[in-house]
N, C-alpha and C positions, 0 to 999 in steps of 0.2 A: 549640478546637484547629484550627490550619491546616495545611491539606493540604499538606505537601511537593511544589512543581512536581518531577516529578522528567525530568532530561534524559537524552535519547534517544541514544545511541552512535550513529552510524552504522556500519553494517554491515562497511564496508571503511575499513580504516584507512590510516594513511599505511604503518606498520613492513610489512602483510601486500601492498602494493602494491610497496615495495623489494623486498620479499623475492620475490616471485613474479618482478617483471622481473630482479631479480641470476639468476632460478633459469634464463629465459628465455634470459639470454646463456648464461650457462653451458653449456646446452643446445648452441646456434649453437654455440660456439667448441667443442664436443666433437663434433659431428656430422661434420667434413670430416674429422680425423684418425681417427676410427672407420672411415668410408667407406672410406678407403685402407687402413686396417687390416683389412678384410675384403677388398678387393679384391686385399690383398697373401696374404695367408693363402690366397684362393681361386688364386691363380698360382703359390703357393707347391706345391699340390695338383695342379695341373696337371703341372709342372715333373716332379714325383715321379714322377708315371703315364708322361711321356715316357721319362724318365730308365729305368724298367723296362721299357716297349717296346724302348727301342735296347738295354738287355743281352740281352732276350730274344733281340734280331735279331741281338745280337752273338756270344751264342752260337751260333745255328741257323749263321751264316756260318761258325764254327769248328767246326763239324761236318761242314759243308758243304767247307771246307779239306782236312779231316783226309781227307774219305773221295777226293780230288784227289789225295790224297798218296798212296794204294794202287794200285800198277800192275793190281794183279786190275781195279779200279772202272774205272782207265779203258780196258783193255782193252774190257774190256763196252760203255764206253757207244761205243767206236768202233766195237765190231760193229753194236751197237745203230742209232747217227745218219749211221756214212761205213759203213756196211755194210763193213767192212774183215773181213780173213779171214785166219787163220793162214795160214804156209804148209804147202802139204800136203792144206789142205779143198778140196772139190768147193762150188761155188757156183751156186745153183738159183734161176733166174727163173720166176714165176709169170706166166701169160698167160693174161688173161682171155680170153671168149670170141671176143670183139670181136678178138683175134690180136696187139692190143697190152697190152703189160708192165703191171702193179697195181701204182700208187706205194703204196707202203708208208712209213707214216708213224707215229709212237708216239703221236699223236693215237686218240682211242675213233672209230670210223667214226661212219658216218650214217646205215648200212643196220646194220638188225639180223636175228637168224633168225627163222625164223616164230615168232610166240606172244611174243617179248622185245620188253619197252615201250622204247618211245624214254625218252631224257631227259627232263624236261619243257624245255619252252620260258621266256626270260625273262621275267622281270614285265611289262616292257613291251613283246614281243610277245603275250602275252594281251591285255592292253589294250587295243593295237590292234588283236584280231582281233574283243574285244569290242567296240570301238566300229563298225567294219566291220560289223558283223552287226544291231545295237541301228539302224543307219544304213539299211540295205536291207533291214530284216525278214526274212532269210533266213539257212539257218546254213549257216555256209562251213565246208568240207570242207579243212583243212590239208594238203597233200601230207606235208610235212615231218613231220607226228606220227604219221601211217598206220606200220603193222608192215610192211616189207619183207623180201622174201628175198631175199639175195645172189643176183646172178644165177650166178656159181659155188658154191652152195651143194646140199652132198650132196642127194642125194635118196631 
């Protein structure tokens, strides 16, 4: 009896070669409209978050209207910003020691009573006072964060 030669398939055929490059395009031509399909979806998202920012503002601004619209509110803020005064009130200047007048301002001051902390300072005035310091090896003494006393401050 003789041995059957038997022949050897090669491993990649021609069908698993189409079929892989058809699988290849296919790929390609679905990738760019994907892209935009996530890039639209991601703007899409965007849009939304804007669109709820501006009603948020849009309401706060009608709020901000409404309370325009009450003579009580702007009375107040005219006492408040033009110092303005019924008729009838007595109106009283402060004079610091110095002999001249205390602008009064609805700003928080910059002197505080004994024992009350200052504000802190911005990010990037630390920064800068830590590079200022890391640069001279010495620690700087901030005027601006020290506790002040009003110089007309009770006693």
């Amino acid at each position: 009896m003789k041995a059957k030669a038997k022949f050897k398939r090669p491993s990649i055929n021609g069908r698993l070669v189409v079929l892989l490059s058809a699988f290849i395009i296919l790929i390609l031509m679905l990738a760019s409209p994907i892209r935009d399909l996530v890039a639209q979806r991601a703007r899409i998202a965007a849009l939304e978050i804007q669109v709820q920012q501006s009603q948020k503002q849009v309401e706060l601004l009608r709020e901000i209207q409404a309370k325009w619209n009450d003579p009580n509110f702007i009375a107040a803020q005219a006492r408040a910003r033009l110092h303005y005064v019924m008729p009838g009130e007595i109106v009283f200047s402060v004079i610091g020691l110095d002999g001249k007048p205390e602008v009064i301002t609805n700003a928080p001051s910059a002197t505080a009573w004994a024992g009350e902390p200052l504000p802190p300072q911005p990010w990037y005035k630390n920064l800068y006072d830590s590079w200022l310091e890391a640069d001279s090896g010495e620690e700087l003494v901030n005027e601006d964060q020290t506790t002040v006393i009003r110089p007309n401050a009770p006693k």
